[in-house]
C-alpha positions in Angstrom: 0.0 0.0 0.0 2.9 2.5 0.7 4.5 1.5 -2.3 1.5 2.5 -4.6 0.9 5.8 -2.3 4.3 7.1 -3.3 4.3 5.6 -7.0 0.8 8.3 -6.7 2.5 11.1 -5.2 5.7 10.6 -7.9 2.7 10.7 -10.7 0.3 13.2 -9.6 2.3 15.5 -7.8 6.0 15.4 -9.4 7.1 18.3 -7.5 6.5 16.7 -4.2 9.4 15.8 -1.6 9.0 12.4 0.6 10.2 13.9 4.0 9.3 10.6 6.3 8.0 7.3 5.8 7.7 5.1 8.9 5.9 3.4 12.4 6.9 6.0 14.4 5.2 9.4 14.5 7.9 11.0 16.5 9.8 10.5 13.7 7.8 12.7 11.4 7.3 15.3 13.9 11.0 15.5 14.3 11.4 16.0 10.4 8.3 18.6 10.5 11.0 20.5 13.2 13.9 20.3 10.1 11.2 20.5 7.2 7.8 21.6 7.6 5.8 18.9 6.3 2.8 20.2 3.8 0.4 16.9 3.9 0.9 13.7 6.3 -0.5 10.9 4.8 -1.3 8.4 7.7 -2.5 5.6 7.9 -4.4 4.5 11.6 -3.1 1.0 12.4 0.7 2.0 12.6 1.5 -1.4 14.2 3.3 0.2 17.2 0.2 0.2 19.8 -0.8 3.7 19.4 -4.3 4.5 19.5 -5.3 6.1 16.0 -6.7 9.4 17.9 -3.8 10.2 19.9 -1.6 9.9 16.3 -3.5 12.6 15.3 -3.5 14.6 18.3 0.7 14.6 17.9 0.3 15.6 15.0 -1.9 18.1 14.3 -0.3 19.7 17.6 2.2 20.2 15.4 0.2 22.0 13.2 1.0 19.0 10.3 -1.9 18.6 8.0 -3.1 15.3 7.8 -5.0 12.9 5.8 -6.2 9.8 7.0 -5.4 6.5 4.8 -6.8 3.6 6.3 -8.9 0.4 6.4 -10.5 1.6 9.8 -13.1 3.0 8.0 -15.9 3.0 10.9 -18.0 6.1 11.1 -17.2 6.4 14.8 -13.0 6.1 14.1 -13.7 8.5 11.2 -15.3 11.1 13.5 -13.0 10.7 16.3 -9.9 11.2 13.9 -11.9 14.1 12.0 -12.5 15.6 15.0 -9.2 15.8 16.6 -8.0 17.0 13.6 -7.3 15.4 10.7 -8.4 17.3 7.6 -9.6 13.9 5.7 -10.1 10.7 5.6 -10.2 7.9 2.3 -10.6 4.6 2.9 -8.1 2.0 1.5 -10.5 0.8 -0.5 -11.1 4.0 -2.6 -10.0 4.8 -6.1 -6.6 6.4 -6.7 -8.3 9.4 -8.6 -9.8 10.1 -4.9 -6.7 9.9 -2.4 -5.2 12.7 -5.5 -8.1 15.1 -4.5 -7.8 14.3 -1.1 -4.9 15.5 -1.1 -5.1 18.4 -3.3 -8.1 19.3 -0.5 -5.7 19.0 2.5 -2.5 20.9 0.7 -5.5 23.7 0.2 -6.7 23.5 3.9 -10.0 22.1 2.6 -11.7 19.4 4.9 -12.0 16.4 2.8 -14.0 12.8 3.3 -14.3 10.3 0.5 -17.7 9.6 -0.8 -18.2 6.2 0.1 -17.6 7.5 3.9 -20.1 10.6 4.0 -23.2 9.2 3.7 -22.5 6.7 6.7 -21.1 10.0 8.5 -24.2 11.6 8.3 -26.5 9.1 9.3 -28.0 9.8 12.9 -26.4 6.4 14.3 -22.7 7.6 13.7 -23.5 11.1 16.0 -19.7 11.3 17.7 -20.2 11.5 21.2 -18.1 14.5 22.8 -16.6 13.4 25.9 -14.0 15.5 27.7 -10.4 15.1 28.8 -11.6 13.4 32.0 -14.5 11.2 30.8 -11.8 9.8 28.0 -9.3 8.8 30.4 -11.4 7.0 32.5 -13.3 5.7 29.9 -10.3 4.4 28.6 -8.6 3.0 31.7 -12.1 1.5 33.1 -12.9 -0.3 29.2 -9.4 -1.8 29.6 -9.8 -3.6 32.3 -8.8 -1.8 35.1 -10.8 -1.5 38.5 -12.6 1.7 39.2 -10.4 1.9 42.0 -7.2 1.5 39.7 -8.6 3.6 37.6 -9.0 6.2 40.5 -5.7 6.0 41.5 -4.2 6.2 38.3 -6.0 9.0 37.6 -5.2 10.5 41.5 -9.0 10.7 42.2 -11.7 9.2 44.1 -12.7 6.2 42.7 -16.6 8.2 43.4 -15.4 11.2 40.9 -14.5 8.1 38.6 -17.9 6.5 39.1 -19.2 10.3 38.2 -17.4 10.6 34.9 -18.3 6.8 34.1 -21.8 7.5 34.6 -21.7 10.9 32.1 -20.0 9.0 29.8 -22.7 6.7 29.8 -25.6 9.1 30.0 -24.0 11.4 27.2 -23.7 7.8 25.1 -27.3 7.4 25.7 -28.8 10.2 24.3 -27.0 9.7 21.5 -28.8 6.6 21.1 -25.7 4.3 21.8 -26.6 1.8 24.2 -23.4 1.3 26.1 -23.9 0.4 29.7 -21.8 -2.2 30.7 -18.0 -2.8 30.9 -18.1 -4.8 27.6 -20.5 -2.3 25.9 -18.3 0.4 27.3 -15.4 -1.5 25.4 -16.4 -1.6 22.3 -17.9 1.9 22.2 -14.2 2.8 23.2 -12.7 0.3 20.2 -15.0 2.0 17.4 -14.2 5.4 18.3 -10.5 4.9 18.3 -9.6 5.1 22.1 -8.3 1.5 22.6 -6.4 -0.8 20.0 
């Protein structure tokens, strides 16, 4: 697949310059630092354990454009990513004519979302929930496996104030008509949207 990405980028865009290619995001920032990187192309399943949100979060705090390239191609995983950042999103699957105007969107600051992926993205089911700093944590830690109380201490709370963001996780889930009540539920919920590999 990376192959045929940069065989694209040598066709379609002959003035471009391959600053990184690689697992680690670190990496790329560090080369954003010696040569500010235009477009990263990313793809969500990096192999190295990270969760797909918090590659974006790196880099997009870096102010790096990015476009998402991947085969995770959920509406929830799409929303999360969008929303931390990422100015696109084309699934694996899509034609190469539409990773080139993906591209072309993000170089021009435009958001961009392949066609297959917007009509899922608007349905009512694929709402993203907007959960803060907090309620992520936990919700992370707790899905997991973790106790409430080890979640509580990892989090240097009371495991009550743990129990509190739990339950506004839950409620905020809910209204958004995602039934996720239980550990398990909780879980997945957490898996679709990114948080946990």
């Amino acid at each position: 697949m990376l192959a045929g990405i940069q065989q694209q980028l040598a066709d379609d865009f002959s003035d471009a310059r391959l600053v990184y290619s690689g697992r680690d995001v670190n990496g790329a920032i560090e080369q954003n630092r010696v040569r500010k990187i235009d477009c990263a192309i990313v793809d969500l399943d990096l192999g190295n354990g990270e969760l797909p949100v918090d590659v974006i979060n790196k880099l997009t705090h870096e102010n790096i454009p990015c476009l998402v390239v991947s085969v995770l191609a959920k509406p929830a995983i799409v929303q999360s990513v969008m929303s931390a950042g990422a100015l696109g999103f084309v699934s694996k699957n899509s034609p190469s004519h539409i990773l080139t105007r993906a591209i072309k969107a993000v170089l021009a600051g435009e958001v961009f979302t392949a066609p297959e992926l917007a009509g899922a993205l608007a349905s009512p089911n694929s709402r993203l929930v907007r959960l803060s700093e907090r309620e992520k944590i936990a919700l992370t830690l707790y899905a997991s496996g973790l106790t409430l109380e080890q979640v509580a201490e990892r989090m240097k709370v009371a495991s009550s104030t743990v129990k509190e963001y739990l339950d506004r996780v839950r409620d905020k889930y809910t209204a958004a008509g995602i039934y996720a009540r239980t550990k398990t539920q909780l879980y997945q919920q957490a898996r679709e949207e990114g948080l946990l590999p």
